[in-house]
Structures are given as C-alpha cells and as structure tokens.
Residue, then its C-alpha position, 0 to 999 in steps of 0.5 A: x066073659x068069653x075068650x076068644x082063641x087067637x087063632x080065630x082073629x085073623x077070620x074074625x074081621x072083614x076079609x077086605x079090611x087092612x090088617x098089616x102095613x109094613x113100611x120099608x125101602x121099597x115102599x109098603x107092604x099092605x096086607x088084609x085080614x083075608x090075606x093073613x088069614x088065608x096065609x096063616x092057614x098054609x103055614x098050618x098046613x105045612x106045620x101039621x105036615x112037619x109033625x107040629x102038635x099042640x102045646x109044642x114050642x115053635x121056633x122061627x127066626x123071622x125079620x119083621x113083615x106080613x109073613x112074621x104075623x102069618x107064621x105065628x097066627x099059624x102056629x097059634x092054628x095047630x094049637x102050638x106056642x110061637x117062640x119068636x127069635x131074632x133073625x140077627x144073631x149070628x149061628x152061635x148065638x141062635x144055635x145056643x138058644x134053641x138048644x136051651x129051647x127044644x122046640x118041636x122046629x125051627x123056621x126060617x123065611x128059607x121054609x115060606x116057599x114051601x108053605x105057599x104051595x099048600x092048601x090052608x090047613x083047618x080051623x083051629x081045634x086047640x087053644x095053646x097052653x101058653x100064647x107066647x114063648x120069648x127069649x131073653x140073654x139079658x146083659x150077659x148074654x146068657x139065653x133063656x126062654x119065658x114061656x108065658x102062663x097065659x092060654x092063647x085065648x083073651x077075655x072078649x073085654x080084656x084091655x091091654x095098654x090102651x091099646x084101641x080096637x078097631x083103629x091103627x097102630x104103630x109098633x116100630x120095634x123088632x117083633x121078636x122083642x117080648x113088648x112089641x111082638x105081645x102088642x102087636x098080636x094083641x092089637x090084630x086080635x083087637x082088629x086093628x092095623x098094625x103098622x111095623x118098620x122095617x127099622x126104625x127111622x124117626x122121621x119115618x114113624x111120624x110120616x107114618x102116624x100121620x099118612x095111616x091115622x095112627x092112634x096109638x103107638x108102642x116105643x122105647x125110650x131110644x125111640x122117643x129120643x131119636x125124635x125129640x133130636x129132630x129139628x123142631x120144624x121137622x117134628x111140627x111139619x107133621x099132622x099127629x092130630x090122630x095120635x092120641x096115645x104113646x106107650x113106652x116102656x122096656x127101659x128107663x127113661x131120662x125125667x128130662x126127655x119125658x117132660x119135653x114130650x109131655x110139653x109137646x104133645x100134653x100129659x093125657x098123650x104119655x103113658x109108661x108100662x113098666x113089666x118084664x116078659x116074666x109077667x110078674x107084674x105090670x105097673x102103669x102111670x099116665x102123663x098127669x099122674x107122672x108129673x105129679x110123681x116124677x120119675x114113677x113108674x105108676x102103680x101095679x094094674x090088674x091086683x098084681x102086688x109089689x114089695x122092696x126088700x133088703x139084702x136079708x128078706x126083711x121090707x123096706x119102708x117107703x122111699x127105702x130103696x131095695x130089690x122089687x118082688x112081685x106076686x102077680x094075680x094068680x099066685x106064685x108060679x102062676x105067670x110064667x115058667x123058664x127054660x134055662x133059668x132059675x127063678x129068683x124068688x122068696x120061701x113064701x114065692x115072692x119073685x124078682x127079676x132083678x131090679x132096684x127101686x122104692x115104693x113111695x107112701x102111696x104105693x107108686x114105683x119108682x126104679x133106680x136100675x137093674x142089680x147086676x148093673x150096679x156099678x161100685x167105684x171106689x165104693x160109691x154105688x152108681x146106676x149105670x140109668x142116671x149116667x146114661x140119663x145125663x149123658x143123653x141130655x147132649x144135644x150131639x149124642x144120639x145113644x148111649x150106654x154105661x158100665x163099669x169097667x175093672x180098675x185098678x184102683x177104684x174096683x171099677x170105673x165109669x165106662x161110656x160108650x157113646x153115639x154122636x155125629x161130633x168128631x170133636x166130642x172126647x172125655x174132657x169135653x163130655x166130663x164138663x158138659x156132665x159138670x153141672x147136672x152130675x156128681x163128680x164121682x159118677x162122670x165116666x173116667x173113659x169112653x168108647x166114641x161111634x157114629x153108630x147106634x149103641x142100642x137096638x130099635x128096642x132100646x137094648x145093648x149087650x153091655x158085656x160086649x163093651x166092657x173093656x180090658 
C-alpha cells in the first residue's frame, strides 16, 4: 500500500469542502480544506524563515481552533515533528517542559500575524521521522515527552478507531492532549470534518452532532458522564440519528455509566480504545463484546502483545492481577523514544507504563488502576478508579477524583475531592450513599467539596495538587 505523507492532506480534498468547524462563544469558525491548506503553507513559510529543519521538534503552545491544524500540517510542511503543549499551564510549568523538550522553537498564537503576512511556502520535501511528539506530567507533574516511532506518512487503507473517511467528526477535547490531538489529525488526513470546541459543554456537543451530522465522535469518560446527567428530555430533544459511533478512552470508565449509554444508544454505538501515547499497545472492544465481558478493555489490535507479571518478573496466570507489559508490533523500542524519562521495561524489552489489571483465559484486559495510585490503608489496597467509580453514581456529583492522603494511623487515607451543585453534600451523607455499592474500608475518610470541574475536558486531574496535609 502506499503511505500518504500528512503534509499532503490538506491539498488532497476539494478546495471548497469544509474541513474545520470550531464551535465557540461567538458562534462558529468554518474552515475549507483550501483554506487549511493555504494557511498551513504561510506557517511553512515562516518556519523555514526561523531555521526549522526537518525532524526537528517544534513546540507551540496553541488553544484549540483552525489556526492549531494550520500550524501542525505546517510543521508536518518542513518536514518537522509537531509538539503540541497546553496553552493553560502557567510559565513555570510550560518553561519546564520545553526545557526537557529542546525544540528547535516554540510558537505561540502571538507568532500567527507574523506568518500571515508571508506567501505560502513550498510542498513538502521530507516526511518526518516522527509524526508527533506529545507531552505527559502524568500524576506527578513530572514533564516528559513521547516522541512517537511512526513516520508522518500512513498506509493509504490504514483504520484508526473507526474513524470514517469522508464524513464528520466531533473531537470535543483540548487538542493538545495525545488522543484528540492523533484523532483529529488523522481524520483530516481521512478527509473528514473535524468538529472541536472551544470547551466542552454537554448539551453543546449534542446540538452539534446533531446540526453537523456527525458520525463518529471521540470522549472520555468525564464526557460521557456530564451527558448522561442531563435530564432525559434534554438528551432526547436531539436528532443523534447520524451518530453512529463513540470512542472513549484515556481513563477508566464507571460498568454502571457505560451500560446506560449501551441502553440509550445500543451496543453497536459504544467503543473503548485502551492505550497510552507510548503506543505499546492499542486494545480494542465494542458494546456487544463488552456486555459479554463487562468491564474489559477489549483485546490487543494490530499483532501488538500483552502480559501481566508479578513483582518478581515471573507471569501472572489468567484472572491473576499484576503489572500489564507490552510488545508492540515492531519489537522493543520500536513505538516510541522518551525525553525526560526512563523506560520501565523488562531484560527481554517487555514495557510498561505502569498500569495494574489481569487478562482473562481468552486474552481480554481487564484494568484495575495505575500503580503509583495505589492506595494502602491500614494495609488494605484501594484503587483509587473503583472509588471514584461509586462516588460518580451520585445523581448531585458532577466529577471527582481520589487518593490517599498521609494518616497517621492507617498510612494513608480515602481522600475525595468532589464536584457538585449540592451545598448540603458532606462526608456522612456521601459515606451513606457509598454504604451499599462500597466496602466499608474503601469510603473516603475526608473530602474536598467545589462547585467546579475537578477534571479537564480530557478527563485528567493532577492529583498531587489535592493531596492534603
């Protein structure tokens, strides 16, 4: 099969066919393939100008909209490796990373004017090494980057996540984040519309499925969530008869939340991708398989492999939980290099990234959370993703997030922190809800309470920064 460079995409549609819809405040920002073609030629431009070579990594710092696309198929222009990074961090943080970075520059929306003034720069004359380069702090806060093994060129046939060619998607979520940012610019190199927000608003992202005939849509659990805790006659006033796909993915989510999306929207709609930006391995499960194996996270696609071992290296036997490894197709070392970081990985090039979980008799993961989360108190072990799982079940709480906090007497305690619109909501109230879904041993002994998202729009929090004295 032929690959076809991601440079070319944007040239490769109709000129006057829509390619960008960004939904915001103001209203919407429409953008044709043209038009991201002819930008994404300036911002060559003003890249070679500024001494970009090829296979260097460029940093921007962009929210997102038309001109975050224009800027990366730009980069991919000069043959060079976008690095996406979030534009809300403060200086520090974002001065941290790009320190660990080294690119050969950093952008920011303050560089667009400049660009715009230059005539488009020339058709591509490199593929990049990498396609992508994206940043991870993780829990700890502790910045990496993940430079992916893959070329800037995909097989002509390749499928990625089912997403479509040709048709509409919805990828609500901050672009700078690995899963939207590789879904996005895969499905413009598909030829589809991509649809973003600006942030994410639930009742928003359905009004825009159903006013842009959206067929596929990429969320995460904190996504699926906020909609499904929209009043019934709110979810149905809206034609989702287009939307025959989601994909969800970059956390855990609640068996509860997703057999009532499988009853609203039926099994063959569901999807979960499980894989981190390392690209060690992507499993992959729909709604039909998942009921029959609830609370999977599907098998490995692609001839990427899975074990689960022990503390000492040795296997674990199916239904045995240990730490997941994986080889991905290519062999070790073949997905990904860090920068920053230290590969966890076995003598034989076995990696992980630090999740816990099992492999049933057939093959199927199943994940219990990540291993530096791992709660001990009073030396009962407590996955921080099944708290959270039962405390989202409140019909008043809108997001949460749990971990232990240093006791005195247990090692470490249940903390919640806990979004809701129910002043009344305290510790008793929330330990008795929990008292019949949860052991006793696993209720939060204290917890923050806000009327403010504890997660982003891509499902993440920071969970060092709650962590009580």
């Amino acid at each position: 099969m032929a690959a076809l460079s991601l440079a070319e995409a944007p040239g490769r549609r109709t000129p006057e066919r829509v390619a960008l819809i960004h939904s915001e405040a103001q209203g919407e920002l429409v953008w044709t393939f043209g038009q991201l073609a002819f930008r994404a030629r300036q911002w060559s431009a003003w890249l070679t100008a500024r001494g970009v070579k090829p296979d260097d990594l460029v940093a921007f710092a962009f929210p997102n909209g038309p001109e975050f696309f224009a800027l990366t198929f730009g980069i991919y222009c000069v043959g060079a490796t976008p690095a996406p990074i979030s534009h809300k961090l403060p200086e520090r943080e974002r001065a941290e990373i790009v320190e660990v970075m080294q690119p050969a520059i950093f952008v920011t929306p303050a560089d667009a004017a400049a660009s715009e003034t230059l005539a488009p720069g020339s058709g591509p004359v490199h593929v990049a090494r990498s396609w992508k380069a994206c940043t991870s702090g993780g829990s700890t806060g502790r910045p990496k980057v993940i430079v992916d093994g893959r070329p800037a060129a995909f097989d002509e046939k390749m499928d990625f996540i089912g997403i479509p060619a040709d048709d509409v998607v919805l990828a609500p979520g901050p672009l700078y984040h690995n899963a939207p940012f590789s879904a996005s610019v895969f499905a413009l190199w598909k030829g589809d519309c991509v649809v973003t927000m600006e942030r994410f608003d639930p009742e928003r992202a359905l009004a825009l499925i159903e006013k842009h005939r959206v067929q596929w849509a990429m969320m995460v659990p904190t996504m699926m969530h906020r909609i499904f805790r929209l009043a019934p006659d709110v979810r149905q006033k809206f034609d989702l008869s287009s939307w025959k796909m989601v994909v969800h993915t970059a956390a855990p989510i609640a068996q509860w939340l997703k057999h009532a999306w499988i009853d609203w929207l039926g099994p063959d709609h569901i999807w979960e991708v499980y894989g981190a930006t390392e690209g060690l391995v992507r499993c992959w499960i729909g709604g039909w398989d998942w009921l029959q194996r609830p609370g999977s996270a599907g098998l490995p696609a692609g001839g990427a492999r899975l074990k689960i071992l022990r503390p000492d290296g040795t296997e674990c036997a199916p239904g045995e939980q240990g730490e997941v490894y994986a080889m991905p197709p290519g062999g070790p070392g073949s997905s990904y290099r860090y920068i920053g970081a230290e590969r966890r990985a076995t003598a034989d090039g076995w990696e992980s990234v630090g999740d816990i979980g099992h492999v049933d008799s057939d093959g199927y993961l199943f994940l219990a959370d990540r291993r530096t989360d791992l709660i001990i108190s009073g030396g009962v072990n407590i996955w921080p993703a099944e708290v959270e799982a039962a405390i989202l079940a409140h019909p008043r709480i809108h997001s949460c997030a749990v971990l232990g906090a240093p006791d005195d007497d247990l090692g470490q305690r249940v903390h919640a922190v806990i979004e809701t619109d129910d002043p009344s909501l305290d510790l008793t109230a929330l330990r008795a809800f929990l008292s019949d879904v949860l052991a006793v041993s696993k209720h939060p002994r204290s917890i923050v309470v806000s009327d403010k998202p504890v997660r982003d729009d891509a499902g993440k929090v920071r969970k060092a920064a709650h962590v009580p004295s």
